[in-house]
Biopython code that builds the backbone (N, CA, C, O; Angstrom):
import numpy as np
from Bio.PDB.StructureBuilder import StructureBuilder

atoms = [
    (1, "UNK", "N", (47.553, 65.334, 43.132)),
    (1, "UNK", "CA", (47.676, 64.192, 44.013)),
    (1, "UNK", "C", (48.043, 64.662, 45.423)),
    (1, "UNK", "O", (47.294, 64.207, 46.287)),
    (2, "UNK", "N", (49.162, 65.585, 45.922)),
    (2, "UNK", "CA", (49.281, 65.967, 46.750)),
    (2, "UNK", "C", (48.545, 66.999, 47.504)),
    (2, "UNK", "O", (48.791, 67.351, 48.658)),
    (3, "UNK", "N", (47.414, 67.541, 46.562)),
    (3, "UNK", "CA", (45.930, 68.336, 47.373)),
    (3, "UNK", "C", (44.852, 67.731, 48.510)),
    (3, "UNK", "O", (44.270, 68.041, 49.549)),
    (4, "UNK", "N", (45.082, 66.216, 47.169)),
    (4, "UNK", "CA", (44.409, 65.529, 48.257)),
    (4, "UNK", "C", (44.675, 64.880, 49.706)),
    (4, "UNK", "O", (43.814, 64.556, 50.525)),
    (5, "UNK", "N", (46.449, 64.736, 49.861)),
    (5, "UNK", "CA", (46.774, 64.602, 50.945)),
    (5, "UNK", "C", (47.032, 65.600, 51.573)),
    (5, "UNK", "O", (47.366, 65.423, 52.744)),
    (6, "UNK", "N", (46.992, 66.628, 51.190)),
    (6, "UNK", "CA", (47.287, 67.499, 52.440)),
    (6, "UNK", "C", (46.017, 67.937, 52.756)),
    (6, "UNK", "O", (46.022, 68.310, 53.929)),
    (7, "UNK", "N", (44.343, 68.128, 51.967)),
    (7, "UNK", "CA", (43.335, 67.980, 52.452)),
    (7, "UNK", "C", (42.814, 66.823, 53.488)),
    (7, "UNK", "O", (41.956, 66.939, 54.364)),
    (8, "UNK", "N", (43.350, 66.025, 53.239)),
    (8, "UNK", "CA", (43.052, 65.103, 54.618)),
    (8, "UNK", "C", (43.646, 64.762, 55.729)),
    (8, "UNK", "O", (43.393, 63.746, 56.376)),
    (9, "UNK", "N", (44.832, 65.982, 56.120)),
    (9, "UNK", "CA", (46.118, 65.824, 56.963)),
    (9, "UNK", "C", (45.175, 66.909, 57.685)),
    (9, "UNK", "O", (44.625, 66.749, 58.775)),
    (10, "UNK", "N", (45.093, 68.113, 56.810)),
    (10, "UNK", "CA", (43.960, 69.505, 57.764)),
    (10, "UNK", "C", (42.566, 69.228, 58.140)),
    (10, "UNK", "O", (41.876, 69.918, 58.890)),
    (11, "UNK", "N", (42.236, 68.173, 57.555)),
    (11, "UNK", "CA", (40.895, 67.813, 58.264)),
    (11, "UNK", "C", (41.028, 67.526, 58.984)),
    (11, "UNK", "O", (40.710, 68.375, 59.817)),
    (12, "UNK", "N", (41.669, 65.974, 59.753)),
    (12, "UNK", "CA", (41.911, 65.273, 60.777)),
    (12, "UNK", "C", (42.436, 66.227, 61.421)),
    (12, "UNK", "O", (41.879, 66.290, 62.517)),
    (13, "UNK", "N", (43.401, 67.184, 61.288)),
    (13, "UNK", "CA", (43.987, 67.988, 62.024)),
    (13, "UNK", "C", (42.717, 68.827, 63.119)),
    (13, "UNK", "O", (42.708, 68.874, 64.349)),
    (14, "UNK", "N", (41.613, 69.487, 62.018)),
    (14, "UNK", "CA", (40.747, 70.532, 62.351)),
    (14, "UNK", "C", (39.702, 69.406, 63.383)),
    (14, "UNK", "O", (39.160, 70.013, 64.307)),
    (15, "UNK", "N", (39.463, 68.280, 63.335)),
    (15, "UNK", "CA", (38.387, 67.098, 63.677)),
    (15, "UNK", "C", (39.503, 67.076, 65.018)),
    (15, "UNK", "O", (39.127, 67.600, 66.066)),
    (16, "UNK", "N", (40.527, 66.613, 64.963)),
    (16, "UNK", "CA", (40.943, 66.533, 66.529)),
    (16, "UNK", "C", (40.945, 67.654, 67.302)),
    (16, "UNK", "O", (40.967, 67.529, 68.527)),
    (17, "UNK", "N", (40.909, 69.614, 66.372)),
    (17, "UNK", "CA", (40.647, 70.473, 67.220)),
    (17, "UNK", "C", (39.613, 70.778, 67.654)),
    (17, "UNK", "O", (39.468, 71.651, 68.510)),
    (18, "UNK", "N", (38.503, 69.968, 67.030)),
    (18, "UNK", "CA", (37.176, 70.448, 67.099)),
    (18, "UNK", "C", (36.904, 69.271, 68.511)),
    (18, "UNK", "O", (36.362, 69.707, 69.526)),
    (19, "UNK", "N", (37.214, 68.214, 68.454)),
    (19, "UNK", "CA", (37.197, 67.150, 69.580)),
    (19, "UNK", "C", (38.015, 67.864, 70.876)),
    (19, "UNK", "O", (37.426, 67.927, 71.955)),
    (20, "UNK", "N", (38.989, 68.246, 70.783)),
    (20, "UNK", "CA", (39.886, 68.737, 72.139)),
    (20, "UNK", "C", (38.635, 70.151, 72.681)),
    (20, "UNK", "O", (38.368, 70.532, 73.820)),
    (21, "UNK", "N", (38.187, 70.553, 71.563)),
    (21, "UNK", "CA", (37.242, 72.274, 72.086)),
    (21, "UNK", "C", (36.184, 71.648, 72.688)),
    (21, "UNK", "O", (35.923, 71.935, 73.857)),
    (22, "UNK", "N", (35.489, 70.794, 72.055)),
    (22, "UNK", "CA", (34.118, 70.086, 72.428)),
    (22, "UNK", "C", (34.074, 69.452, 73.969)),
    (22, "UNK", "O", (33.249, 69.625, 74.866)),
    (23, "UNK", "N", (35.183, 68.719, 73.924)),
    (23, "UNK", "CA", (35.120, 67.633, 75.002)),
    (23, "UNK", "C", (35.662, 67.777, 76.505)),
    (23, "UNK", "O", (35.358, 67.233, 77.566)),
    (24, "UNK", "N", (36.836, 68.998, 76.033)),
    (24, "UNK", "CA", (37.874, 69.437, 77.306)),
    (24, "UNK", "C", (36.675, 70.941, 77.997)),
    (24, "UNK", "O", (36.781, 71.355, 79.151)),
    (25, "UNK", "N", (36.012, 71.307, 77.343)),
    (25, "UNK", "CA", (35.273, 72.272, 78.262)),
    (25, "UNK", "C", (34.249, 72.211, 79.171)),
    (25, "UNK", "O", (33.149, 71.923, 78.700)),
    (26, "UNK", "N", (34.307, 72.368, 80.117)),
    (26, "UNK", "CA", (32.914, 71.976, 81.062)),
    (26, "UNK", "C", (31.545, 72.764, 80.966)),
    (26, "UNK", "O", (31.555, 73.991, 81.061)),
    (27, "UNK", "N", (30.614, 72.211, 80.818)),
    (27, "UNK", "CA", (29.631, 72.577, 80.596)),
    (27, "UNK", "C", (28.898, 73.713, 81.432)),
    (27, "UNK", "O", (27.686, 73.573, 81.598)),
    (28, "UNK", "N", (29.343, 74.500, 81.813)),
    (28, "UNK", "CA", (28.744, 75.965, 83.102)),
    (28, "UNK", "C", (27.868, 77.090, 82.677)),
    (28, "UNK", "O", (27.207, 77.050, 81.639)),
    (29, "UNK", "N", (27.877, 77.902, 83.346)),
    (29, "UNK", "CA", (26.837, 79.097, 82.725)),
    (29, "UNK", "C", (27.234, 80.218, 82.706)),
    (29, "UNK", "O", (26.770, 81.329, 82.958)),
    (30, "UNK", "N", (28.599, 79.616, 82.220)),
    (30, "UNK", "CA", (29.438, 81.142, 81.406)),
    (30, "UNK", "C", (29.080, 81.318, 79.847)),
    (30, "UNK", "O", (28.622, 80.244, 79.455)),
    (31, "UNK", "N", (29.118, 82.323, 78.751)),
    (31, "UNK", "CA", (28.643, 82.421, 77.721)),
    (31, "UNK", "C", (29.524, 82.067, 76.874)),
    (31, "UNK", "O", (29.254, 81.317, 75.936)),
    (32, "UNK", "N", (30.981, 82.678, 77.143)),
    (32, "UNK", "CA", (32.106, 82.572, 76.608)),
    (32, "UNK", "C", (32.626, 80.656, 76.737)),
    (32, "UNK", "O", (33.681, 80.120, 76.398)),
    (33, "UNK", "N", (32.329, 80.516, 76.885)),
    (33, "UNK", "CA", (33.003, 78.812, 77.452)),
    (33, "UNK", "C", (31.555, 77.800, 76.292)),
    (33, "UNK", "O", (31.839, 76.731, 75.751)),
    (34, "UNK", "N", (30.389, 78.341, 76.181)),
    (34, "UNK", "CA", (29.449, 78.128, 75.563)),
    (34, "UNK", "C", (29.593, 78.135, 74.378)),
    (34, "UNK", "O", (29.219, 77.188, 73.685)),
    (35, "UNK", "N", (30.118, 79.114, 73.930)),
    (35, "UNK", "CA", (30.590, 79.623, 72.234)),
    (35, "UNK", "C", (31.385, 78.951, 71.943)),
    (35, "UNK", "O", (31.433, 78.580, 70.770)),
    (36, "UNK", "N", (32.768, 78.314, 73.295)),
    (36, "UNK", "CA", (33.386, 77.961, 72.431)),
    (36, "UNK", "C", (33.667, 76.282, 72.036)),
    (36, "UNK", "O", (34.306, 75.604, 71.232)),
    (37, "UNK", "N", (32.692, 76.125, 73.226)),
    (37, "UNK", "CA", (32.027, 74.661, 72.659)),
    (37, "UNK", "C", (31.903, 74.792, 71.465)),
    (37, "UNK", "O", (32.808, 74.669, 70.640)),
    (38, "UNK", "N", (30.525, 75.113, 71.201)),
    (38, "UNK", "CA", (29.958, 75.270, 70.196)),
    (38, "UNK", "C", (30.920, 75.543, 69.019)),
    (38, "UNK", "O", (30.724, 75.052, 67.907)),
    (39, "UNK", "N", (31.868, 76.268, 69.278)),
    (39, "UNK", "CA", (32.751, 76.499, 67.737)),
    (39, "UNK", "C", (33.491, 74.683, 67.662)),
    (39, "UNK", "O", (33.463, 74.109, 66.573)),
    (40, "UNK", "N", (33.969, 74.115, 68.640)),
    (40, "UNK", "CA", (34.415, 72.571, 68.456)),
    (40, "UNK", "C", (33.487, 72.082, 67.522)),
    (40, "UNK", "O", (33.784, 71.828, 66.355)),
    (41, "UNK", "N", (32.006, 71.898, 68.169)),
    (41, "UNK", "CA", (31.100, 71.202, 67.398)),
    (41, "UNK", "C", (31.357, 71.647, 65.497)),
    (41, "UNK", "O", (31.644, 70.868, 64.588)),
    (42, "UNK", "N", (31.150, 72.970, 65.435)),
    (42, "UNK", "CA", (31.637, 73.308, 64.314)),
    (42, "UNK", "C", (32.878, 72.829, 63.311)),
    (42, "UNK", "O", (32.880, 72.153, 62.283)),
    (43, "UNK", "N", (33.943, 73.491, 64.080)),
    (43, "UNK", "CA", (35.003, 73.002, 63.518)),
    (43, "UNK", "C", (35.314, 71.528, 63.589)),
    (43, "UNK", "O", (36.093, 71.282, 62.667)),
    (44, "UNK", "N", (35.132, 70.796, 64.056)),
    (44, "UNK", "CA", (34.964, 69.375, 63.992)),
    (44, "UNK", "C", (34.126, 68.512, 63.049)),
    (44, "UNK", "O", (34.515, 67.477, 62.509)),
    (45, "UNK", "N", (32.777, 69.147, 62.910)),
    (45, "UNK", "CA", (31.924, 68.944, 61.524)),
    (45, "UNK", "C", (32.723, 69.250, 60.176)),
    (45, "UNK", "O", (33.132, 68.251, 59.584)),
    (46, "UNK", "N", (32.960, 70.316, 59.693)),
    (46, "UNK", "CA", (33.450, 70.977, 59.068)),
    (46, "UNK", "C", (35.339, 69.919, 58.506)),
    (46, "UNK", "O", (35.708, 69.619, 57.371)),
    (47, "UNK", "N", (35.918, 69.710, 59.603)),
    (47, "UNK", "CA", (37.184, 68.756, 59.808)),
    (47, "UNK", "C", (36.532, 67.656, 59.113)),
    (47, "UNK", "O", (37.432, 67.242, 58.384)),
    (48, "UNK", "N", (35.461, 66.905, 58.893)),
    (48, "UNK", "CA", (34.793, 65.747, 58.619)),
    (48, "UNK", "C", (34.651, 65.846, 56.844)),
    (48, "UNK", "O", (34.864, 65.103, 55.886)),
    (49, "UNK", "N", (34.187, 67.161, 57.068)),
    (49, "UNK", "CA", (33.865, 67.326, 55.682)),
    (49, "UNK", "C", (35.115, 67.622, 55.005)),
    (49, "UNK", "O", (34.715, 67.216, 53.913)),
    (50, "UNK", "N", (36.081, 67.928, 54.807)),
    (50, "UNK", "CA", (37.019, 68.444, 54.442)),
    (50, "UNK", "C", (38.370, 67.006, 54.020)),
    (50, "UNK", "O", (38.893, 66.735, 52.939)),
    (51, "UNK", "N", (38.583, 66.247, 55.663)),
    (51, "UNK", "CA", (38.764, 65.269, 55.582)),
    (51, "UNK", "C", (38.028, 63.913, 54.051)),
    (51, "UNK", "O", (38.748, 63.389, 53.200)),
    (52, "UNK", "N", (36.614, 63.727, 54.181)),
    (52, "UNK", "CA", (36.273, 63.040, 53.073)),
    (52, "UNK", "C", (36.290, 63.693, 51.600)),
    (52, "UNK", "O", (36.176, 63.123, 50.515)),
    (53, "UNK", "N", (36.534, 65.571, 51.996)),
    (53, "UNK", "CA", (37.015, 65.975, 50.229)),
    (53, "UNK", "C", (38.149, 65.491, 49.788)),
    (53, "UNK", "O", (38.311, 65.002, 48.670)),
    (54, "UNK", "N", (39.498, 65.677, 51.175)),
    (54, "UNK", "CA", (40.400, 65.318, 50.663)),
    (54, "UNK", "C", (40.860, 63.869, 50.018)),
    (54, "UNK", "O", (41.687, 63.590, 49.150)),
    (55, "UNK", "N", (39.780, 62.901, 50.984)),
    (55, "UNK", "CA", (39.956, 61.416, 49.918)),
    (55, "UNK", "C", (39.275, 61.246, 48.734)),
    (55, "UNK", "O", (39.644, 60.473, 47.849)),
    (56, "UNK", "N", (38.194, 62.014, 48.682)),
    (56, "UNK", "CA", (37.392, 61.968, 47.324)),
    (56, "UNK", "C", (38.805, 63.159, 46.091)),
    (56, "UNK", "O", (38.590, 63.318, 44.890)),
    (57, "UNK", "N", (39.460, 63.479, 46.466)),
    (57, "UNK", "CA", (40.265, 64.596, 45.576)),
    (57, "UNK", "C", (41.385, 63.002, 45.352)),
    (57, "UNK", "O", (41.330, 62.323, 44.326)),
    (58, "UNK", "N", (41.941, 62.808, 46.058)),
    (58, "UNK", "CA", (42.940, 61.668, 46.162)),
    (58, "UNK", "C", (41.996, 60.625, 45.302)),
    (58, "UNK", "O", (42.517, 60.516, 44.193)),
    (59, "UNK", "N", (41.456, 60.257, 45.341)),
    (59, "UNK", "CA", (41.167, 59.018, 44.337)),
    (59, "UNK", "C", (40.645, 59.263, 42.751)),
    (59, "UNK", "O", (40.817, 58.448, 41.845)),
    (60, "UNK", "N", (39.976, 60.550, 42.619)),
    (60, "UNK", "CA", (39.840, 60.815, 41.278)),
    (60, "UNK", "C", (41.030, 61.563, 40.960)),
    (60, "UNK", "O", (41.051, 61.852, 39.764)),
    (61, "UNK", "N", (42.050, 61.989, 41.623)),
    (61, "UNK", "CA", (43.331, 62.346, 40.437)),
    (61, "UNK", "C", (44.512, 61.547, 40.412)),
    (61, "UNK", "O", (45.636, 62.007, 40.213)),
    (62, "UNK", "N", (44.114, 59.729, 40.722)),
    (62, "UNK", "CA", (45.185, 58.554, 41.137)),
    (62, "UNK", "C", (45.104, 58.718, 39.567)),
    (62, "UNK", "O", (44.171, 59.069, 38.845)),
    (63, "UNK", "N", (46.408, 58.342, 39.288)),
    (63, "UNK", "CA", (46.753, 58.268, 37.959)),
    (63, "UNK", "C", (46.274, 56.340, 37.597)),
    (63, "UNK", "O", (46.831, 55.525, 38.332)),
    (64, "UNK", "N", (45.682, 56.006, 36.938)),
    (64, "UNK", "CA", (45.584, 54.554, 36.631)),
    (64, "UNK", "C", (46.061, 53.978, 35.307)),
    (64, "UNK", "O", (46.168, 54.718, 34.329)),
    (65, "UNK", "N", (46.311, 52.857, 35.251)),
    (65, "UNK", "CA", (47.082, 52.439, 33.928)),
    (65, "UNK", "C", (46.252, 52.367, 32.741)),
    (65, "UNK", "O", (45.423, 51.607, 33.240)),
    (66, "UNK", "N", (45.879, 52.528, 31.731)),
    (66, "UNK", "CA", (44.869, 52.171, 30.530)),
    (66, "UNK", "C", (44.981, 51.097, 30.477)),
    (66, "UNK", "O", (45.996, 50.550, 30.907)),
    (67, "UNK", "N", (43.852, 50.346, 29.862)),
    (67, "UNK", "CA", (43.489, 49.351, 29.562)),
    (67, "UNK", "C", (44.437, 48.704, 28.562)),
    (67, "UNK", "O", (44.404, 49.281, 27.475)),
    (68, "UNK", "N", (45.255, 47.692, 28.617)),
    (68, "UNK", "CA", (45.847, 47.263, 27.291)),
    (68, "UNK", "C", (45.434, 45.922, 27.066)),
    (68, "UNK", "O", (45.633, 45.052, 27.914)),
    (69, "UNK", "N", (44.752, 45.645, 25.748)),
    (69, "UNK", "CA", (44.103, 44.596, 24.935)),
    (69, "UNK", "C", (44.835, 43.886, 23.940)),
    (69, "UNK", "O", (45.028, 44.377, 22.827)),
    (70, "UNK", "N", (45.268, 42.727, 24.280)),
    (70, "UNK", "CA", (45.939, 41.868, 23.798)),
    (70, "UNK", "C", (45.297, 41.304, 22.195)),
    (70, "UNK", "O", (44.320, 40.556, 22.202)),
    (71, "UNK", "N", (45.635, 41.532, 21.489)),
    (71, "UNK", "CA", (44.554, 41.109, 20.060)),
    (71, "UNK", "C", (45.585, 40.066, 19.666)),
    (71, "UNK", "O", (44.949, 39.067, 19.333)),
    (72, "UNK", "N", (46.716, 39.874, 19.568)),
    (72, "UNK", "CA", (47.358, 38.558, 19.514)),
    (72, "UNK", "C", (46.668, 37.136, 19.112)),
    (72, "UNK", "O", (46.654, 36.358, 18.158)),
    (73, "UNK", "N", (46.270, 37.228, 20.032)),
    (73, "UNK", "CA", (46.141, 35.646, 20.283)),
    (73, "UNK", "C", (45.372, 34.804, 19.326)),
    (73, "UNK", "O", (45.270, 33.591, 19.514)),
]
sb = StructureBuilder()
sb.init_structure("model")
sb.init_model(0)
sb.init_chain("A")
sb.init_seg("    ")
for serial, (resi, resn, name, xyz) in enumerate(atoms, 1):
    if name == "N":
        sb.init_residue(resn, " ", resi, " ")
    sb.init_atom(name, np.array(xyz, "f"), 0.0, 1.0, " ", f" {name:<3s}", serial, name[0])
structure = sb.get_structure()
């Protein structure tokens, strides 16, 4: 249970680093400043994916109650 939250604490984490790399660099015709765009775009994809493992991990190991069937009545 707690895999899955801390998988979706490092995603969002990696998605806002990949947003701060992407967005804060100016676009010039240096190579180095190019790459490291480009690694935002990456790591920001990647943050996305990681992020929706960690809710897909969180909901298939929620513990749920069994079914209980009243034959009583």
């Amino acid at each position: 249970m707690r895999s899955g939250i801390t998988l979706v604490i490092i995603g969002v984490c990696m998605f806002g680093a990949g947003l701060i790399l992407f967005y804060f660099m100016e676009v010039t015709d240096d190579e180095i400043l190019e790459n490291i765009r480009n690694m935002g775009t990456f790591v920001g994809l990647s943050g996305m994916g990681v992020t929706l493992a960690g809710i897909l991990l969180y909901l298939i190991n929620k513990n749920t109650e069994p079914i209980k069937e009243n034959y009583d009545t």
